[in-house]
C-alpha angles and dihedrals in degrees: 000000000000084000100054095044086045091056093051102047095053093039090057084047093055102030075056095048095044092040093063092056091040089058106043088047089059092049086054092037100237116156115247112199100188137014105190122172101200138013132249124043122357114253090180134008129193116200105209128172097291101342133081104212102206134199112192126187100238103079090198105103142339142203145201116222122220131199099252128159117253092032094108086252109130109238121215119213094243086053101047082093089049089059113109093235091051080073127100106262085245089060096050088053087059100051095047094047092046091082100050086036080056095051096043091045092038096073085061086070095038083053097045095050086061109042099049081071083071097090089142137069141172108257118256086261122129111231087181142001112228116224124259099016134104098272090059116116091359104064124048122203111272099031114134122230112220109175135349114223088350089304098123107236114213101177138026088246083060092049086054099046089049093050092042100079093044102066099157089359104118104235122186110228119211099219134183112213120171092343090309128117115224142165113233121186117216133164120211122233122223114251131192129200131178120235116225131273077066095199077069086082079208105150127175133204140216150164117258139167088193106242127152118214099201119076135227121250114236097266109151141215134204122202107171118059079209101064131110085242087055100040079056106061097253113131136204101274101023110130118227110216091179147356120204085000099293107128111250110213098159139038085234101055088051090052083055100047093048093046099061097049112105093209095296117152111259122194102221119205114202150158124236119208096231122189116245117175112217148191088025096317089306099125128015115222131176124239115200112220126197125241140164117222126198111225131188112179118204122257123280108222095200111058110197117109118268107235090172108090096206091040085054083051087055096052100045091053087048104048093031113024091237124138138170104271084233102119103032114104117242103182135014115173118234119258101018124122094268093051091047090047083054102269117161135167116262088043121132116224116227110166145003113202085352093296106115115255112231098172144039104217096046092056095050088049085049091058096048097046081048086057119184097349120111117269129196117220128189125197138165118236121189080343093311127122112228122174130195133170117242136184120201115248111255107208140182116232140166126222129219090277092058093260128153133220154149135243149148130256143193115203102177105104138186129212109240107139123189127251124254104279128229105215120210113216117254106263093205117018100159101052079039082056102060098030084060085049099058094033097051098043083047082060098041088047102048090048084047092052091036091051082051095048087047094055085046093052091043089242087115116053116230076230083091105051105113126206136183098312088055085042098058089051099055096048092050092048085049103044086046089054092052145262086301100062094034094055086051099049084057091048090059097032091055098045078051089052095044096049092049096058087059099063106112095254118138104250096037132079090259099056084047089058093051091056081040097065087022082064085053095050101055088030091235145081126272118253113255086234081059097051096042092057092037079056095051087049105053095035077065096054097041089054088046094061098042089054087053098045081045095046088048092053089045092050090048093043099043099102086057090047092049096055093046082053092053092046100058094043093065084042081059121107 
């Protein structure tokens, strides 16, 4: 299946490519001979009017032949204006640059035809409010966002693209809390984040108010052995589905049922993550077993309803010793830095370098920014402060091309699953579509130029140009995810491909362009004898290039070659 997939993948890349030569050389009338997708033997041929369309059995290239002078065709008197070079330099650019120019614009196309699948998004609404960003303090979970600036906002892709563009521009938010309207003014922070491979030193930048649009589910934490939840029978992790018989879906929902309980007695239905060994030990999962808690708050003395969401926080785990499961530790592998410094699950993080941690995936974010240097980490167990000093796991790791890199990891986790989302239908999909299209195949291009720029510059080791072997590879892991995928790896490969034929080397587009605008320059054509020796150099360059590329898939793949050798040699007689 690899090799079909394998086949089709590099046959689209070159019908596109040549395509894009064929096409441009009929608008300027130039008479094309042979359009062949593939080399070696035919395995089909199509006689049309004045062209031969070819299919070889070697998917590893193509080529449309042009009448030319020089080329052993016989040229009749009413054809010598058909020859390619009959045609106005400008003309011959054209045609040349149509096939990169193919294989750049195609992926437009590749990108549209799958985004216009996304007909669903997640509501403008926050699930939570990250700490330490502009939303905080101003925005509560489960306020809507209705417009941004006065621009109504339908989903929450449509919230990030508005804020986006505003990073430290002040922007007023019409927001609906609690079935009020309100105008809420936030300024977006700048944030930065760093596009993969990351040796490409390649960062973006954007506007954010730092808002998630999923919510937590209610699953609880206790923190004090002393609380009502506690007293009750109710444990850190266990995941509450009702109170008083009303269904619980989200955290935030629970916060507000608790809330506004003035010390009444609630019956609380839940469902405990329990250990069971299986498979003879082999694998731990978790069952989750169902309980009923009995649960008595204490009084409020103040009676009048709570509207601030983290005000409301505050008072449930006040009055009933409840908290988001956000910042207790669920796993911490034996033997790791965290587990050596007196981690243990169960376990409720307080500080990190002595700053409160509010959060569980800043922090995380904080210790791998902080990379390899000593960290000193504070958490409560059973209502007593422990402290231990970590440092983050630095690991080596490959990629699906077979590249290798470094990075640090935090394996400690903690158990906070999402609610189940409601999702709002896509207002416009099919201008979503082709805005993706061109979006996504901008981003693709510019890492493309800047992965060149960085060969060029050394920064990038030719140790990483991949050839067939890593090719194949790719086309058979896409085709086995999925369309999707597939149609994606061919969008960045063909933008790679593009590009590429446009490097000034003698044999490719590229080299044609330069004597091209060499020809301009001295206002005349380049001798054949030119052109002939222009060809042998950069054939040697270009199998220069390829034996590298082979010799560096070789060099990844040589442990699986090795077995199969090896293979093969016991099998032998």
């Amino acid at each position: 299946m690899d090799l079909l997939y394998f086949v089709l993948f590099v046959s689209i890349l070159i019908f596109i490519h040549e395509l894009g030569h064929f096409v441009a050389a009929k608008i300027f009338g130039v008479k094309v001979l042979t359009f062949s997708i593939g080399f070696g033997p035919k395995i089909l041929r199509v006689r049309g009017k004045e062209t031969e369309y070819c299919l070889g059995i070697l998917p590893f290239g193509g080529f449309v032949k042009m009448l030319e002078k020089g080329k052993g065709e016989p040229i009749l008197p009413e054809d010598a204006p058909r020859t390619f070079e009959a045609q106005a330099l400008w003309k011959r650019v054209v045609i040349v640059l149509a096939g990169p120019a193919m294989n750049i614009l195609f992926p437009v196309l590749l990108y549209v035809s799958v985004s216009i699948g996304d007909r669903e998004f997640l509501p403008p609404t926050v699930g939570v409010v990250l700490p330490g960003k502009a939303a905080e303090g101003k925005l509560h979970p489960d306020d809507v966002i209705l417009a941004v600036d006065g621009a109504n906002v339908a989903t929450s892709y449509d919230l990030q693209r508005a804020v986006a563009k505003k990073a430290g521009i002040p922007v007023v938010l019409r927001v609906l809390r609690d079935g009020k309207t309100i105008e809420v003014p936030v300024t977006p922070t700048r944030e930065v984040r760093q596009l993969e491979p990351p040796e490409l030193d390649l960062v973006e930048s954007y506007g954010a108010i730092g808002v998630g649009h999923h919510f937590p589910a209610p699953v609880i934490g206790i923190p004090s052995p002393t609380s009502p939840a506690y007293r009750a029978g109710l444990r850190t992790f266990d995941r509450v589905t009702a109170v008083n018989g009303r269904k619980v879906d989200r955290f935030v929902d629970l916060a507000r049922m608790l809330s506004q309980s003035r010390g009444d007695t609630l019956v609380v239905t839940y469902l405990r993550p329990v250990s069971a060994r299986t498979m003879g030990g082999l694998a731990d999962l978790a069952v989750l077993e169902p309980g009923v808690a009995t649960l008595s708050p204490l009084t409020r003395e103040e009676d009048a309803k709570i509207e601030d969401q983290p005000a409301r926080e505050k008072d449930m785990l006040a009055r009933t010793g409840i908290e988001s499961a956000d910042l207790f530790v669920a796993f911490v592998p034996e033997g790791s830095s965290e587990w050596r410094a007196g981690l243990r699950p169960g376990d409720r993080v307080l500080t990190l370098d002595g700053a409160p941690v509010r959060n569980w995936k800043a922090m995380e974010g904080d210790l791998l920014r902080g990379g390899s240097r000593m960290r000193t980490l504070e958490w409560a167990r059973a209502g007593e402060r422990l402290r231990g000093e970590l440092q983050v796991r630095q690991e080596q790791w490959t990629d699906e091309l077979g590249q290798p890199y470094e990075r640090y990891v935090f394996r400690t986790t903690h158990w906070l699953p999402s609610a189940p989302d409601k999702m709002v239908p896509n207002p416009s999909p099919y201008f979503y579509a082709v805005r993706a299209g061109f979006e996504e195949t901008r981003d693709a291009l510019r890492v493309t130029v800047v992965i060149l720029l960085r060969l060029f510059q050394g920064r990038v080791s030719l140790s990483q140009v991949s050839g067939p072997i890593t090719l194949y590879d790719v086309a058979g892991q896409a085709g086995a995810m999925g369309t999707s995928y597939f149609v994606r790896a061919i969008a960045i490969t063909s933008i790679n491909l593009g590009l590429i034929n446009l490097l000034p080397i003698p044999v490719l587009d590229g080299g044609h362009l330069a004597l091209f605008l060499i020809e301009a320059v001295r206002r005349r054509p380049i001798s054949l004898r030119a052109r002939e020796i222009a060809s042998l150099i950069g054939m040697f360059v270009l199998v220069t290039l390829m034996a590298i590329a082979f010799k560096n898939d070789v060099a990844r793949k040589w442990d699986v070659i090795r077995g199969h050798v090896r293979e093969l040699t016991a099998q032998s007689p």
